[in-house]
C-alpha positions in Angstrom: -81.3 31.2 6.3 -81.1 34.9 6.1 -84.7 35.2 6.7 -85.0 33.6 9.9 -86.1 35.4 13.2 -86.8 34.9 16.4 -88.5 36.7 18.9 -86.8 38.1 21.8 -87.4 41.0 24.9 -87.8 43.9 22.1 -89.3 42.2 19.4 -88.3 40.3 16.2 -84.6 39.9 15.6 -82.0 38.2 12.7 -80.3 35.2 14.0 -77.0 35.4 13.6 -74.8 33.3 11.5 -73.4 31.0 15.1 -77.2 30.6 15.4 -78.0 29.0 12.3 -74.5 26.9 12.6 -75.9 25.7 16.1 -79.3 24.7 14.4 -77.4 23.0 11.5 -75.8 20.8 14.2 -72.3 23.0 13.4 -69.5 22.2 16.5 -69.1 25.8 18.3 -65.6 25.9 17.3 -66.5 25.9 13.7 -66.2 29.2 12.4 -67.5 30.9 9.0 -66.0 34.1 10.2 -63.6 34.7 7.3 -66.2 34.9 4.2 -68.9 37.3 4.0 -71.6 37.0 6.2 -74.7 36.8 3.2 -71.8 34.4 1.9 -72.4 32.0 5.3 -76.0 32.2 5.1 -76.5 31.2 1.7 -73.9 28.2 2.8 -76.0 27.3 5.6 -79.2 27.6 3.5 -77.6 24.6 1.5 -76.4 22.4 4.4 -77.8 19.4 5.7 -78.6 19.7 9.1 -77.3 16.3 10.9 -79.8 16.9 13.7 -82.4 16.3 11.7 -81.0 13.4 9.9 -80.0 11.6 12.6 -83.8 11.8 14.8 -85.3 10.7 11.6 -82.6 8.0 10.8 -83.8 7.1 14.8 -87.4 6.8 14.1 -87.2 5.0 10.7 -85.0 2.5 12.7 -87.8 2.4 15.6 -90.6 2.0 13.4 -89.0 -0.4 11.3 -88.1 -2.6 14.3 -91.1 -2.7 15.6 -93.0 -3.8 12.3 -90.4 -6.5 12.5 -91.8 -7.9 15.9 -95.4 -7.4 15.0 -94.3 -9.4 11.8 -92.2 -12.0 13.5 -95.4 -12.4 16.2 -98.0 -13.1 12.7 -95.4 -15.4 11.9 -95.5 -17.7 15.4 -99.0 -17.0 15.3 -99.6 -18.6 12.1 -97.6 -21.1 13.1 -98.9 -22.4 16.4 -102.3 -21.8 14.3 -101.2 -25.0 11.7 -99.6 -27.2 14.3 
């Protein structure tokens, strides 16, 4: 996460290690203050970030409720079809 950048007033800038935390899905009052700041990034570099997990954990869910209703719909379908 060292790498990363972002663009502000006077050009291309490091975020900072509360940055990365904050994009990770990190609480504010979390702190990585007391190791080595190449130390944090390669820490964050390896962490899941939650965020992420948790909108795809959302969409899997979505989708996979509504390919349950267009299933279930088939299914009355087929069955008003044979009655």
């Amino acid at each position: 996460m060292a790498k990363l950048g972002v663009v502000d007033g006077q050009g291309l800038r490091k975020l900072t290690v509360r940055e990365c935390q904050r994009l990770c899905g990190y609480p504010d009052n979390y702190s990585l203050d007391n190791i080595a700041e190449t130390d944090a990034f390669d820490l964050l570099g390896n962490t899941v970030c939650i965020p992420v997990i948790k909108e795809i954990a959302i969409r899997l869910g979505q989708y996979y409720v509504s390919r349950q209703q267009v299933e279930n719909l088939r299914f009355v379908e087929e069955e008003r079809a044979r009655a």
